[in-house]
N, C-alpha and C positions, 0 to 999 in steps of 0.2 A: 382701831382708834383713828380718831376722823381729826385733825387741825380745820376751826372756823373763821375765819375774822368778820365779823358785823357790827352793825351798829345797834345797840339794845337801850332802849328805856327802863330806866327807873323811877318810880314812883316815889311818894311821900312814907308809904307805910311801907319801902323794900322790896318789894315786889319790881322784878327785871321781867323785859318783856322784847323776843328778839325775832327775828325773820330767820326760818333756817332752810338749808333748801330742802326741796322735797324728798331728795332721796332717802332724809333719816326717816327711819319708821317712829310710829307714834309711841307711845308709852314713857317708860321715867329712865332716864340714863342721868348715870356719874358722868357732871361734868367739870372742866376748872375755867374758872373765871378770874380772868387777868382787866382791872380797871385803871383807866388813865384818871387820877388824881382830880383833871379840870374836868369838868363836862365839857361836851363840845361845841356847846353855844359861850362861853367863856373866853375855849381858844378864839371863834370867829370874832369875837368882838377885840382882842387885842392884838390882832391881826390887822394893820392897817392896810389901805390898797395904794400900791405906788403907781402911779404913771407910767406909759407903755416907756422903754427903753428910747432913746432917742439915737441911733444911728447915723453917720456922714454917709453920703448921697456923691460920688462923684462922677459926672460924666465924661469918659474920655471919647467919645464916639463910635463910631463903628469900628471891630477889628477889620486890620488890612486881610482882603481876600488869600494872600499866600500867606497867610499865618499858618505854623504846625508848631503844633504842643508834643509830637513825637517825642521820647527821650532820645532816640536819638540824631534828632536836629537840634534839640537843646546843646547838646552834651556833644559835639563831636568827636572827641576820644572815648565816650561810652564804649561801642561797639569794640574797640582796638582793644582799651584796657582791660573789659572782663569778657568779651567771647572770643577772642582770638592772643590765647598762649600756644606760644610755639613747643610743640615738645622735647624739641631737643634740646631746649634750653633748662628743660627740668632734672634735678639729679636726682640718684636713686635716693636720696634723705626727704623726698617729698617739698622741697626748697628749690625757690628760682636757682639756677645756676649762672650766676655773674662774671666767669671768667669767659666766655664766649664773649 
């Protein structure tokens, strides 16, 4: 069993008429046909076209040459607070130990 999604014409007298690719073979297959209610010239007409978005524009100039976005120039307790625990501050409960 093959899942298709296309677009198919229907005619006046019923008759559907649809692009399939070419890997089905030719002859008569069981198929199911699921139809959306509008046609899809329907949808495009009550579809109107809005205006591109309008976006603010600010110019602050150029960044300063010693800018760094590192985290850890950002953040300078980055580094201390989560790659450097001491272990002997750890107790065997898997818990900071606070009385040091």
């Amino acid at each position: 069993m093959k899942s298709i999604e296309t677009i198919a014409t229907v005619t006046k007298d019923g008759k559907i008429t649809a692009q399939l690719p070419l890997d089905i073979p030719e002859g008569k297959h069981q198929v199911v046909i699921v139809i959306d209610e509008k046609p899809l010239a329907e949808k495009a007409e009550r579809k109107q076209k809005r205006p591109p978005l309008n976006f603010p524009v600010h110019n602050y100039g150029p960044w300063p040459e010693n800018l760094s976005l590192r985290r850890e120039d950002m953040y300078p307790t980055f580094r201390t607070s989560f790659c450097s625990i001491d272990p002997g501050k750890i107790s065997s409960k898997n818990s900071l130990n606070t009385n040091t």
